[in-house]
N, C-alpha and C positions, 0 to 999 in steps of 0.2 A: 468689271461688267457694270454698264449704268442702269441705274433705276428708275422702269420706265412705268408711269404711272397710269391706270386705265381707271377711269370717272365713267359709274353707272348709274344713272339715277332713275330710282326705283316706284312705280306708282299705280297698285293695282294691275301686277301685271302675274299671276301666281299659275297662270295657263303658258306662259313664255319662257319664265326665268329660269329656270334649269336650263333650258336649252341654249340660252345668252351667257350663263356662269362655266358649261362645262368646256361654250366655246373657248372661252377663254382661260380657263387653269390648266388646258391641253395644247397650251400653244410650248412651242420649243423654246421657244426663250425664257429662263425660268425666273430670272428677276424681275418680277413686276409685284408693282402696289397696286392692288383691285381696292377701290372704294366704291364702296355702297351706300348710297344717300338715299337711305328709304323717305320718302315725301310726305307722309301721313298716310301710309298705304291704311283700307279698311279691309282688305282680304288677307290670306295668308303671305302676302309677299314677304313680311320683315322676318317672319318666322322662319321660311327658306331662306334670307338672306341669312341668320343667325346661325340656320345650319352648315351652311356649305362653310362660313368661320371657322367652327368646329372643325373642319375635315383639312380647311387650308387656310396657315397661317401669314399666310401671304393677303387676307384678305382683309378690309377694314368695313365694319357697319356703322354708320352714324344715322340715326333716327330723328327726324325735325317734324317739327309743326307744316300743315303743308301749306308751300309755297308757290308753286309753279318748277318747272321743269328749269329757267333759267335760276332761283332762287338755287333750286338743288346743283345745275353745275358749278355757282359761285362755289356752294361749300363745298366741292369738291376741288375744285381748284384753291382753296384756302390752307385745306387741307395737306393740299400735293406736296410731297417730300423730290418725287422722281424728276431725273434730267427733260425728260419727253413725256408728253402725256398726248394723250386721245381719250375720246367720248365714245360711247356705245348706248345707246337707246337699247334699255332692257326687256321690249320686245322683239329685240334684231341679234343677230348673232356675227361672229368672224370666220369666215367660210376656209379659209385658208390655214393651217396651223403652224407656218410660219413666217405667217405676216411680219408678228414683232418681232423677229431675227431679222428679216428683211428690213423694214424702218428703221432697227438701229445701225445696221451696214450704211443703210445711203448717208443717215446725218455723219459718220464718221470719214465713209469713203469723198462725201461732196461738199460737206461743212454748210449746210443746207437751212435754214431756220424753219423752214414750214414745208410738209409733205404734203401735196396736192394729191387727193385721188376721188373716186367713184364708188358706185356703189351698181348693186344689181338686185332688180326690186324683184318682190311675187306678194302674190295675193293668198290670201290667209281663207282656210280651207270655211266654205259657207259665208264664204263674201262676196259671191258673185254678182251683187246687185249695186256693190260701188261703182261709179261713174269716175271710175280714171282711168288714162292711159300707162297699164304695166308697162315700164319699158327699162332695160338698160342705158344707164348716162353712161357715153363715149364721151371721152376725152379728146378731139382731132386734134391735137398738139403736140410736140415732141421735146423732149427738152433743148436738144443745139437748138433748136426754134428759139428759146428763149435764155442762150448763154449768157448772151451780155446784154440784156432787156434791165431794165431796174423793175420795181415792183409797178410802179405804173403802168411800164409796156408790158409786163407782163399780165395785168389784169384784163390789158385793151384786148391784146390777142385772146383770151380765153371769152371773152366777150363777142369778139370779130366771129371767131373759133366754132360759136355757138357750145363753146366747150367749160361755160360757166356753171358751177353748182353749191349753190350757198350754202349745206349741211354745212354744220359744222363735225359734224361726224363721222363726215368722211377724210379730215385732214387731220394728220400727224404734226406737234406743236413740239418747240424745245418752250421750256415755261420761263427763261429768263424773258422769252422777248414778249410772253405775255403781262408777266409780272411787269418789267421795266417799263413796260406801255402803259400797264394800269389800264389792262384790258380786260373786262369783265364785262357779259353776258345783262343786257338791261332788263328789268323782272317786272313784271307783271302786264308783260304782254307776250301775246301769238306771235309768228313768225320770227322769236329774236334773231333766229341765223342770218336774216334777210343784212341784219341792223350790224352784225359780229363780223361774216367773213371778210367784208371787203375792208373792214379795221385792221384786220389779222394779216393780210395779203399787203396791204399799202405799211404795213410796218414791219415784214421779214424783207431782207434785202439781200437774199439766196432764196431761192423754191425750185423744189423739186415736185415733177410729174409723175408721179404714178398710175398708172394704166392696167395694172393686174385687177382683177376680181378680187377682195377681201372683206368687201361688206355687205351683208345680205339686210336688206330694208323690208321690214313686214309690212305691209296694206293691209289694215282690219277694219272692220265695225266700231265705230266709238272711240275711234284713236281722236288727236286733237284736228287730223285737217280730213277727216272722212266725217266726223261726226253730223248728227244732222240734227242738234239740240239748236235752235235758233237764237237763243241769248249766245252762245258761243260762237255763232255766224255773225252777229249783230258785232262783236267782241272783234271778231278776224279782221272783218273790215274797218271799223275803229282803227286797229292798229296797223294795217296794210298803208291807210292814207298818210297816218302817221310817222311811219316808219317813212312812206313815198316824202315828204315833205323835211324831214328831219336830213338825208341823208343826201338830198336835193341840193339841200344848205352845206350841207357835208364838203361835196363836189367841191361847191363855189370857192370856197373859202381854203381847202385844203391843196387842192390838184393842178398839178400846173402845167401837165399836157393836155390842151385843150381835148385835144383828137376825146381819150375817155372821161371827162368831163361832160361830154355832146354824149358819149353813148351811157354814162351812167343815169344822167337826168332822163333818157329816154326810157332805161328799163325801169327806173324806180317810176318815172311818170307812167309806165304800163301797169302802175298795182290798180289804177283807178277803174282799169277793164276788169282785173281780177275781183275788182270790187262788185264789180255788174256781173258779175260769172256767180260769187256767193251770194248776191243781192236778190236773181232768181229763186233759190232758195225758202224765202223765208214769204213766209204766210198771214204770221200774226200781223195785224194791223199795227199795230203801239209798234214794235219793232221796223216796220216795214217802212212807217212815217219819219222812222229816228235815221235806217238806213239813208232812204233816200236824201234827206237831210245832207245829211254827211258825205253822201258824193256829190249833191249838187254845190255844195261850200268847198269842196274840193276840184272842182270842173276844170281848175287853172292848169290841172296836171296835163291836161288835153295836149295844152299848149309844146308839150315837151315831144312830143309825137308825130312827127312828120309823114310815115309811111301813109300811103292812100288808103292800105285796110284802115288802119287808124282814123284815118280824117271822115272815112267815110260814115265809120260808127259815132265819132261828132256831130256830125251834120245828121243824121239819123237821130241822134240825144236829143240835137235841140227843135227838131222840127216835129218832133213824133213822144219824146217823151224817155224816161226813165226804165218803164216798165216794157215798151215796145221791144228799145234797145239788148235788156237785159233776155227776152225773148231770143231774139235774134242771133246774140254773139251763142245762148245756148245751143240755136239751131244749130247753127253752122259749126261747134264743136263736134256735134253728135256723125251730121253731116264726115267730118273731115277723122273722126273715130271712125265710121266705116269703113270710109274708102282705104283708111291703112289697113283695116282688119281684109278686108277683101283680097289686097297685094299683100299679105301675109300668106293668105291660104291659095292664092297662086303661086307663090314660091313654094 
């Protein structure tokens, strides 16, 4: 029976974790490594983690200075002894109990390198005032869809697919091909998954689709992409462009199907909207003038963008301004959130 390694990293989370821990020492597969990489929790987190040790030896606590959530999966994956590993965000839990009998079936039945799957989100109870659309990520892809695809075609199609989702927490990994890659999680920035999965994806050359429900996604108050701390808004998009620009380069240099080459430059060249979507946000002057900064030094992204919604918010940027723009795309989210809620509660 292989030893399938599950990476939790831990960080002021002492209202969630039990519920994340019990999901998983009740799963039916009973060989797995739980690590725990408490981050410099300041609540009771590490204290639960030490407990639930005590009750199951199957578990491992390692306690660090804190570094950020990519810092804490490195040592977790440093760490890993297991064939197969997955990530669990320890305010999220595994809805399924057994998932991990499932994932080690497919790597064995398919000979598989990376498990492609979803997740199914909800909102965390007196969070009602977030601004995001709960929704379950669908997968529309099937695997004979992508029998004899390599990892390129298969990234285009999940792309084409609309069936793309960078967690990294939602896919199932063997660790030699993370290891042999010399693939590790870049620290000290926001969104690393953006920077990670499509690394993970263009270097398995088997994937497998997973389409069941197994991972339940918390939406709270104060998480890293709800928060509404403005130095950390300021931080997201810093690293949005950055990531947009690094990975830009990425494409060029690595991909040698044009086809997703053209549509990677497009969605990473879409963080600069995402940048104008947190850029409303923020209030403080000093930050507001560093923002703006930084997306008008990054404007080149435009250029990657051909659809007319796109061009339109272009032309709108440069005739009217930073701030109009940033208005606008909000309107029209709020706009385009109704009109789903509405055909909701008609169905």
């Amino acid at each position: 029976m292989d030893l399938f390694t599950i990476i939790i990293p831990v960080y002021n989370v002492e209202n969630y974790l039990k519920e994340c821990l019990d999901s998983v020492i009740k799963q039916s597969y009973i060989n797995l490594e739980i690590i725990l990489i408490d981050d410099g929790s300041q609540d009771n987190s590490l204290q639960i983690c030490n407990s639930y040790r005590k009750l199951d030896s199957r578990i491992k606590v390692i306690s660090k200075k804190n570094g950020g959530l990519s810092s804490a999966r490195n040592t977790g994956l440093d760490n890993a002894t297991g064939k197969f590993i997955m990530f669990l965000d320890s305010d999220d839990y595994i809805c399924d109990a057994f998932a991990i009998d499932n994932f080690v079936n497919i790597f064995h039945s398919t000979c598989c390198d990376l498990i492609y799957g979803t997740y199914s989100g909800f909102l965390e109870k007196d969070s009602e005032d977030i601004i995001m659309n709960i929704t379950d990520r669908k997968i529309e892809l099937i695997n004979p869809e992508i029998e004899n695809k390599d990892s390129q075609g298969v990234l285009l199609l999940l792309f084409r697919k609309k069936s793309y989702i960078s967690s990294a927490a939602t896919k199932i990994y063997k660790r030699d091909i993370l290891d042999k890659n010399r693939i590790r999680f870049k620290q000290d920035i926001f969104h690393e998954d953006e920077e990670w999965t499509p690394r993970v994806i263009l270097n398995s050359k088997k994937i497998h689709i997973y389409d069941k429900r197994f991972y339940k996604r918390r939406y709270r108050r104060d998480s890293i992409m709800t928060t509404k701390s403005e130095e950390r808004i300021l931080k997201r998009i810093n690293d949005l462009l950055s990531i947009a620009n690094q990975m830009i380069q990425y494409s060029e240099l690595h991909l040698k199907n044009s086809q997703l080459a053209y549509v990677m430059k497009e969605y990473f060249g879409s963080f600069i909207i995402r940048s104008l979507i947190l850029y409303k946000n923020i209030t403080n002057s000093k930050y507001k003038i560093i923002a703006n900064n930084a997306i008008c030094k990054n404007s080149h992204l435009f250029k990657y963008l051909t659809r007319i919604p796109y061009q339109i918010v272009y032309f709108l940027y440069k005739l009217l301004g930073i701030d109009f723009v940033a208005k606008f795309i909000f309107v029209l989210i709020k706009v385009k959130d109704k009109v789903k809620g509405d055909k909701s509660k008609i169905v």
